[in-house]
C-alpha positions in Angstrom: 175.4 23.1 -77.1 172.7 24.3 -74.7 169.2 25.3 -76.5 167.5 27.7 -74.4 163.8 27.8 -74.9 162.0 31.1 -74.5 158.0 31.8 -74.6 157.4 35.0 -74.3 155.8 36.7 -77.5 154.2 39.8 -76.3 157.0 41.0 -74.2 159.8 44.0 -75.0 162.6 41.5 -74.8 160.6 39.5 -77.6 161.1 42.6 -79.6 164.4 43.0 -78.5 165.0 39.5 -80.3 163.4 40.4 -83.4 165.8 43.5 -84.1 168.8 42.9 -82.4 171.9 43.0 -84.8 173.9 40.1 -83.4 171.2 37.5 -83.7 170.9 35.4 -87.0 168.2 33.9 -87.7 168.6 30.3 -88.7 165.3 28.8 -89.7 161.3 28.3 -88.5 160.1 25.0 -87.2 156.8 24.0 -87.7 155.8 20.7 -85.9 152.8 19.4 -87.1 151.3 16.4 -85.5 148.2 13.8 -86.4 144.9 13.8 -83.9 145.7 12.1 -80.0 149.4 12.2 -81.4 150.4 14.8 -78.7 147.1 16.1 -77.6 147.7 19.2 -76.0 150.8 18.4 -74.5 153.9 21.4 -75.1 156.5 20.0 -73.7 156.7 16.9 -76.3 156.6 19.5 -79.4 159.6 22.0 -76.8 161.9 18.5 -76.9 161.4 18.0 -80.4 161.8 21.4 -81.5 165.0 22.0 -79.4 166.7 18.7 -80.8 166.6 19.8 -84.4 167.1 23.7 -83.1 170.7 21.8 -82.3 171.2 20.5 -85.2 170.7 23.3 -86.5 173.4 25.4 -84.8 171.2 27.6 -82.8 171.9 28.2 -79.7 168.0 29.4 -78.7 164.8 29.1 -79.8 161.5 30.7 -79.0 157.6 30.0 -79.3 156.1 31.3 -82.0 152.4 30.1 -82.5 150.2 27.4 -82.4 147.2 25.8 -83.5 144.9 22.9 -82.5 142.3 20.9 -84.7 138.9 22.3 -85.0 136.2 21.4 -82.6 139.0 19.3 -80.5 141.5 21.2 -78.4 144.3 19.1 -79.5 147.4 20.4 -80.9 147.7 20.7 -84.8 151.3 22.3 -85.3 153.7 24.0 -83.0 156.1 26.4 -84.2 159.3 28.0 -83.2 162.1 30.2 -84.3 165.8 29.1 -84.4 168.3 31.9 -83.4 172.0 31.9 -83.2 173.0 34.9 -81.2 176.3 36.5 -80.3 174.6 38.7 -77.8 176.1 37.4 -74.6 173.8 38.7 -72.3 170.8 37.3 -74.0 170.8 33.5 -72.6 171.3 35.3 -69.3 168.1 37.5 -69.3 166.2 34.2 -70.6 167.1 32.4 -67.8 166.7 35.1 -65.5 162.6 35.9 -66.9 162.2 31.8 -66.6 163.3 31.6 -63.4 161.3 35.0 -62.2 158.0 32.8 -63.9 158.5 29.7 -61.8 159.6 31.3 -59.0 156.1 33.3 -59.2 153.8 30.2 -60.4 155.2 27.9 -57.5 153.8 30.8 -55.0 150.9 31.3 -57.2 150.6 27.5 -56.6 151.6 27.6 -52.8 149.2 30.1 -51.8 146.4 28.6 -53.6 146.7 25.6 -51.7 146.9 27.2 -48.5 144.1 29.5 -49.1 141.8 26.2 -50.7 142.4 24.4 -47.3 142.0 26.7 -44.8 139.8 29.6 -46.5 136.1 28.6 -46.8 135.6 32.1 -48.0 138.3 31.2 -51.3 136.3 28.3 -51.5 133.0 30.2 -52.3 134.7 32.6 -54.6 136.7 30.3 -56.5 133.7 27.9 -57.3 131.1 30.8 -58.1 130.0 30.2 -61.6 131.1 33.8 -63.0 133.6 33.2 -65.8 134.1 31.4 -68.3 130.6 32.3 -70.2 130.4 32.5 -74.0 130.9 36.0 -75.8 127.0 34.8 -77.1 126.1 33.9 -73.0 128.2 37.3 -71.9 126.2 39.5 -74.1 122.7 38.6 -73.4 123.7 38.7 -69.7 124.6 42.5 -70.4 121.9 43.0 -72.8 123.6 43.6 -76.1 123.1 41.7 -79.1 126.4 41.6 -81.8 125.1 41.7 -85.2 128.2 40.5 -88.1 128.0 41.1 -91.4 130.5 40.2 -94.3 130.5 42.5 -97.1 130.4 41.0 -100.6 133.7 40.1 -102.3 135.2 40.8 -98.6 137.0 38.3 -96.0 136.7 41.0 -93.4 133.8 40.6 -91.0 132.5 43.4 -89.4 130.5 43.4 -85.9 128.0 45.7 -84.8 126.8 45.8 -81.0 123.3 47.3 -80.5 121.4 47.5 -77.4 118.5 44.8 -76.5 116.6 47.5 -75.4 117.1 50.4 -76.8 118.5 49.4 -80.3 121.2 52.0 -79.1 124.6 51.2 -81.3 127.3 50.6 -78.9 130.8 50.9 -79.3 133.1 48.2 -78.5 134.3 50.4 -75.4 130.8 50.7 -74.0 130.2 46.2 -74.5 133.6 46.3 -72.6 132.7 48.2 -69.8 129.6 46.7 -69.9 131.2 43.1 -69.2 133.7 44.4 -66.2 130.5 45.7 -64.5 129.1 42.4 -64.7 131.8 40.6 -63.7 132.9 43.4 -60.8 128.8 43.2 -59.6 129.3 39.3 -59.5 131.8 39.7 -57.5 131.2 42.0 -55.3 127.9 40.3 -54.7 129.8 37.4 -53.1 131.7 39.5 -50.5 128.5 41.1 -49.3 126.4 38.1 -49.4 129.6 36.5 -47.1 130.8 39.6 -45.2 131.6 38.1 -41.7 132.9 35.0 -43.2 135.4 37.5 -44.9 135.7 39.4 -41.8 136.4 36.4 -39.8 138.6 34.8 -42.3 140.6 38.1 -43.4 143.7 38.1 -41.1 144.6 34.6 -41.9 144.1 35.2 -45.7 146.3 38.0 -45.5 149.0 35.8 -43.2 148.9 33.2 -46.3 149.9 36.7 -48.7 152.1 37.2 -46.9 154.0 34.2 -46.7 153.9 34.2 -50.9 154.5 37.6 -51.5 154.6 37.2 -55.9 151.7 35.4 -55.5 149.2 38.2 -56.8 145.8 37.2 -55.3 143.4 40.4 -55.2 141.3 40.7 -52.0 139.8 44.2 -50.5 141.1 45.4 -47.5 138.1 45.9 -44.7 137.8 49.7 -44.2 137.5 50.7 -40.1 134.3 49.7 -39.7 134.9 46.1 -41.2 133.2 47.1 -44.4 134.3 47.0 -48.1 134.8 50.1 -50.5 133.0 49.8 -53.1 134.5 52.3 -55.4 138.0 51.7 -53.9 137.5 48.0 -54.8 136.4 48.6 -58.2 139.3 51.0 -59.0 142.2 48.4 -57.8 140.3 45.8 -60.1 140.6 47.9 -63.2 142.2 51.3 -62.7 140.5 54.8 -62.4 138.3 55.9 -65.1 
């Protein structure tokens, strides 16, 4: 019997899954595993999973959640769904979404590698210390301070986001945009700061594109003066407001 392994939670075929008429579901595996057992390691708790999955008599299972141990990023339980399905063209459009995935990491991977070894430019944006700040680090960068409070009797906490200098209360929409005009100034700050690097590099960034074309790598295109759009950039980024 062949166990097809799907992860995919947040897509429409996920739902699909859920309600279809033909699947049965057969039973929830939970795999829960002791500190430096598996660290964080997926593919051990997948093998596992999909042995017993057979046992079982399903012919599929998916990923469900996880968890890892707190303050360690090691994996604390794994779990998946077993299915049985007579829907026949269900192993079909897993194997087809998989394959679309790798296909689009190993350009993703491809072009990242091209662009690392012969882009100085990609160098200087991919080692730019921009992300991976704090929420606490983010917000004082942006000037907003999030005040939570937990009402008595009450497991729900509630967060209030208020202005550094203004004691203005913001909504979460106005932090939001807040923290995309950081990041989108940050940016943007390196292609001015290295304009005619980016100019001189440009065509041979866009030759690696194009050799990898589901690798989706964002950079501007250079208006007919050799400039960059401001406004155009920032709407490709995140859409028109």
């Amino acid at each position: 019997m062949d166990v097809s392994y799907y992860a995919g939670g947040d897509t429409e075929f996920y739902k699909d899954v859920n309600t279809h008429p033909n699947n049965k579901h057969i039973a929830t595996i939970t795999l829960i595993f002791s500190p430096n057992e598996i660290g964080t390691d997926y593919s051990a708790g997948n093998e596992l999973a999909k042995k017993e999955a057979i046992k079982l008599g399903a012919d599929w299972i998916y990923y469900v959640s996880s968890t890892i141990y707190k303050d360690t990023s090691e994996i604390a339980a794994i779990t998946f769904r077993c299915v049985r399905t007579t829907w026949p063209d269900m192993l079909d459009k897993i194997e087809k979404d998989k394959r679309e995935i790798a296909e689009k990491e190993f350009e993703m991977n491809n072009a990242r590698k091209e662009l690392l070894e012969y882009s100085t430019f990609y160098n200087i944006l991919t080692t730019a210390e921009i992300f991976g700040k704090s929420e606490t680090e983010l917000n004082k960068l942006i000037g907003v301070k999030a005040k939570k409070e937990r009402k008595k009797d009450s497991k729900v906490e509630t967060i209030t986001y208020i202005d550094t200098v203004t004691n203005k209360v913001l909504n979460e929409k106005e932090v939001e945009k807040r923290g995309m005009n950081y990041f989108f100034d940050k940016i943007f700050a390196i292609y001015v700061n290295n304009l005619e690097l980016y100019k001189t590099e440009y065509d041979e960034i866009m030759r690696i594109l194009g050799k990898y074309p589901k690798a989706k790598f964002y950079f501007p295109e250079l208006d007919t003066q050799g400039n960059i759009d401001k406004q155009k950039m920032k709407e490709e980024i995140f859409g028109v407001e």
